[in-house]
C-alpha positions in Angstrom: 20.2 -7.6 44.9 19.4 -11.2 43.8 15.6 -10.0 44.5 16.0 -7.0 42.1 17.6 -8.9 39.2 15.3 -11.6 39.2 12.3 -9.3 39.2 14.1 -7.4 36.2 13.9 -10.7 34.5 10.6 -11.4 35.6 8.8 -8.1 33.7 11.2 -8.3 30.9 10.3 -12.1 30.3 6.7 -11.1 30.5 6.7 -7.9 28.3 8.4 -10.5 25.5 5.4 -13.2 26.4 2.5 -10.6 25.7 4.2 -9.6 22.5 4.7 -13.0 21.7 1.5 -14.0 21.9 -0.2 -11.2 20.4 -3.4 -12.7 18.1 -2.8 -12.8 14.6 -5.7 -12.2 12.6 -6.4 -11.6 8.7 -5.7 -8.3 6.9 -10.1 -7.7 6.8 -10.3 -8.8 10.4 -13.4 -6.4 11.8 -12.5 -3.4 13.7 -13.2 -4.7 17.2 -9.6 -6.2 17.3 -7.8 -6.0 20.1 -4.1 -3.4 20.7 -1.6 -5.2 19.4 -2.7 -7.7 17.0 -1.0 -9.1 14.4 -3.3 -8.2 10.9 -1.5 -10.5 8.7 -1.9 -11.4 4.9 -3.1 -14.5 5.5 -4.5 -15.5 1.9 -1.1 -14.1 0.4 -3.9 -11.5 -1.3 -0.9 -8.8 -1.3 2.1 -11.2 -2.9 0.8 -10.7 -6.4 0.9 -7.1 -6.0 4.7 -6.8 -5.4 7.6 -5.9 -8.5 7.3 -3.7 -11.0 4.3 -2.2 -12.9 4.4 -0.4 -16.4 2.0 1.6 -18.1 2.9 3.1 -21.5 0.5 4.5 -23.9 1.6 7.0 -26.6 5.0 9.2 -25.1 3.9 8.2 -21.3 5.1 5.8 -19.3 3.7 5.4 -15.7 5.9 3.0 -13.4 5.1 1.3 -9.9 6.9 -0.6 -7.8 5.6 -2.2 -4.5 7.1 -5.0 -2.0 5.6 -6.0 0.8 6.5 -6.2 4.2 5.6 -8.4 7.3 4.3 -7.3 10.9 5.2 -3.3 10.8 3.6 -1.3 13.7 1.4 1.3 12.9 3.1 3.3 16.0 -0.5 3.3 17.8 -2.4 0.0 17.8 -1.3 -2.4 15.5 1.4 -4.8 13.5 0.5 -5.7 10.1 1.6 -7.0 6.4 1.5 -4.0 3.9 2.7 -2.9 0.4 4.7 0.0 0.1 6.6 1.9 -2.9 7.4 4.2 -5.2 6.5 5.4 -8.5 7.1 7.8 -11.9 5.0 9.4 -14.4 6.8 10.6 -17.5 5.4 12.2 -20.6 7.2 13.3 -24.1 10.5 12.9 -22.6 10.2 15.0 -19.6 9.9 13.6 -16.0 6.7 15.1 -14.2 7.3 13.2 -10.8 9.2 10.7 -9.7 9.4 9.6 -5.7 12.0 6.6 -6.4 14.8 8.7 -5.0 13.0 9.3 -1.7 12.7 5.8 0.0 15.3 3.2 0.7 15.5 -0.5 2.0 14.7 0.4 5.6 12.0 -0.1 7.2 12.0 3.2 9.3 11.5 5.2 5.9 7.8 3.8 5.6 6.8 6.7 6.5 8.3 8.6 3.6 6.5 6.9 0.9 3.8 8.1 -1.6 2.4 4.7 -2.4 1.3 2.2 0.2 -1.2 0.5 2.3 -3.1 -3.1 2.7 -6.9 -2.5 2.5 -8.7 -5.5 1.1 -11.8 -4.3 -0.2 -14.7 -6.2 -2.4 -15.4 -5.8 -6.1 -18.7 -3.2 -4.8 -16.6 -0.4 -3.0 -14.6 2.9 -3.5 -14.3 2.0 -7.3 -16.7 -0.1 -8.1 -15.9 -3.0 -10.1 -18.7 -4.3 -12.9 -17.0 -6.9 -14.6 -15.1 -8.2 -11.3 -15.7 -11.9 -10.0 -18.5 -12.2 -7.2 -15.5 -12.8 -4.8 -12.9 -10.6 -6.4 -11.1 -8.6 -4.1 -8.5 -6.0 -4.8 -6.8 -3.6 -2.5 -6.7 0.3 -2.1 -3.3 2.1 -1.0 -3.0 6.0 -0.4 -1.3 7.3 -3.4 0.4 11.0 -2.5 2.1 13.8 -4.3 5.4 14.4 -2.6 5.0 18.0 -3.3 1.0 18.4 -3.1 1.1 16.2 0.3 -2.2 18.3 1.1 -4.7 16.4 -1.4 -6.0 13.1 -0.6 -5.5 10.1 -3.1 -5.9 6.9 -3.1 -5.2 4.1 -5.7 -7.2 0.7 -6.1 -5.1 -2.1 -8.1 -6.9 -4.6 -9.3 -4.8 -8.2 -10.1 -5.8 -9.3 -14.0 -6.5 -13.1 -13.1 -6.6 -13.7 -17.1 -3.8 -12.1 -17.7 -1.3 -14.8 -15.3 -1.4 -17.5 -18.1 0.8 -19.1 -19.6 2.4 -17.0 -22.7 0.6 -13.8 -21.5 2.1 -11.2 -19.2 0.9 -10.4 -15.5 -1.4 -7.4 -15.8 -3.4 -4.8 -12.9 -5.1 -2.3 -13.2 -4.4 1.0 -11.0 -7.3 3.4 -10.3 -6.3 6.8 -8.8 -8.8 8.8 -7.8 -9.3 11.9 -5.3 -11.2 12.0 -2.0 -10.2 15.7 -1.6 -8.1 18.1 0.6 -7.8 21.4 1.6 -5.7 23.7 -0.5 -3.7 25.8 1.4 -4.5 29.2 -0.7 -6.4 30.0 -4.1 -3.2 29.2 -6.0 -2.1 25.6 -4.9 -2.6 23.0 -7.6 -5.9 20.9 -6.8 -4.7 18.2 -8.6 -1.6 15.5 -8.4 0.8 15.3 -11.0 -0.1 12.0 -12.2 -3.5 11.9 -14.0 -6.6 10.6 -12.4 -8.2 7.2 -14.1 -7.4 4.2 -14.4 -4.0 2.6 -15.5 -3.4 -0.9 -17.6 -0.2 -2.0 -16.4 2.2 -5.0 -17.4 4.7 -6.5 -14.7 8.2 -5.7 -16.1 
């Protein structure tokens, strides 16, 4: 009996150790890293992403809101730090989408949100980026249409370093842009309700 306890102990002690000492590696670590690493935000690069994002321009107003959390697991390979979200699009009064209502604090409804993600990419890639710094990076979430969930969007936010001064607001810019989809008959909508371009936004 004594055996079988202290063998008990033994595995669980060891299952804890390997996920203890999984590696942590940065967010744009190459794709050779091992099961069960830790890709953490090790530059802070997704911090000035998270709070509240308003476009308005005319009768729109186009709202994001991000927060990021620490060491979630992809459910195959992974753990890692990642923004995640919601957003609304509104125009002359009249709410065209709006995925607030479908997420909550816990971490198990990840999975039901339409904005998210944690690719770091360079000022040369996806939407390219002319008047970027030689070492600007920005990051690209997917960016989904609760009710068009067959198209494939993504959005690229960009962090205004000009506009974090003092007396000026904090600024991005959000690119949404298709990579396609399949629609599922002749009629679907091959578009998302939100408009595709690119988005000024002030932090509220």
């Amino acid at each position: 009996m004594k055996n079988i306890i202290y063998i008990n102990l033994l595995v669980i002690g060891l299952t804890l150790s390997c996920k203890a000492q999984s590696p942590i590696v940065s967010l744009d670590a190459p794709t050779t890293t091992p099961s069960g690493a830790y890709l953490k935000d090790l530059n802070n690069e997704l911090d000035k992403f998270e709070g509240t994002w308003i476009f308005t321009e005319g009768t729109i107003t186009f709202t994001i809101t991000l927060e990021k959390k620490e060491m979630v697991y992809d459910g195959f390979k992974y753990y890692s730090d990642e923004l995640f979200g919601a957003y609304s699009y509104t125009t002359n009064g009249v709410e065209i989408v709006n995925t607030f209502p479908l997420i909550t604090e816990t971490e198990t409804d990840l999975d039901n949100t339409n904005i998210g993600g944690n690719y770091i990419i360079p000022n040369n890639l996806y939407v390219a980026c002319d008047d970027c710094a030689p070492d600007e990076r920005r990051v690209k979430l997917y960016f989904s249409d609760p009710e068009r969930p067959y198209l494939s969007v993504s959005t690229v936010l960009r962090y205004i370093q000009d506009g974090n001064v003092p007396g000026q607001d904090e600024q991005i810019t959000a690119t949404i842009f298709p990579h396609g989809g399949m629609l599922p008959d002749e009629n679907s909508p091959s578009t998302i309700r939100v408009p595709y371009g690119e988005y000024l936004m002030v932090k509220e």
